[in-house]
N, C-alpha and C positions, 0 to 999 in steps of 0.2 A: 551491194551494187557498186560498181567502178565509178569514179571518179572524172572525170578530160582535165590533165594536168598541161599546161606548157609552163615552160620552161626558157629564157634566153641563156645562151648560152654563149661564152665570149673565149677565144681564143682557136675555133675551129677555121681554119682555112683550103684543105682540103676533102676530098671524098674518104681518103685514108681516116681523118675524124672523124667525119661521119660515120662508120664504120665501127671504131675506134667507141662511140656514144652509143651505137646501137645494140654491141654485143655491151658492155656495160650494161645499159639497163637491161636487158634481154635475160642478165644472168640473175635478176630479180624476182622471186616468187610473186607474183602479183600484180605484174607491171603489162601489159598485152599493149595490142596496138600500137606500134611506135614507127612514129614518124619524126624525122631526123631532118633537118632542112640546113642546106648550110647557105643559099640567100637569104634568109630569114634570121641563121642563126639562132634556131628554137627547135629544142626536142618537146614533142606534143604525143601523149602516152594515157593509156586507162589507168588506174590506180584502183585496186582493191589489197584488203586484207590478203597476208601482213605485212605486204609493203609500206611503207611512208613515204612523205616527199622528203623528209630528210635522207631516208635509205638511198632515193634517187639521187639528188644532190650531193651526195657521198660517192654515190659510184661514180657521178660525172666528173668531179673534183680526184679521185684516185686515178683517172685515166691522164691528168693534166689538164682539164680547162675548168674554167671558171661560171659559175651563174651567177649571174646578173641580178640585183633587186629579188634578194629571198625572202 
């Protein structure tokens, strides 16, 4: 069963990131739902096997931004 992950996320300032967060996670076997907010500055995602929240957290960090309180 999936997970409801969020996630803060620090360094997004345009839709371009947003964008930029969503195909990242997107490109993770196990990751659905995703919701990308840049008022908020939170990606909020399902999480099932075999993804992890560290797999997440990796992808956001390889695009260039940083999470917040992992």
């Amino acid at each position: 069963m999936a997970e409801k992950i969020t996630l803060k996320i620090e360094g997004m300032g345009c839709s371009k990131c947003v964008d930029k967060v969503e195909k990242a996670l997107g490109d993770i076997d196990g990751i659905s739902e995703i919701e990308v907010s840049l008022d908020n500055n939170a990606a909020s995602f399902a999480l099932a096997a075999p993804a992890t929240r560290e797999s997440a957290v990796e992808a956001i960090e390889d695009v260039g931004y940083d999470v917040a309180a992992r």
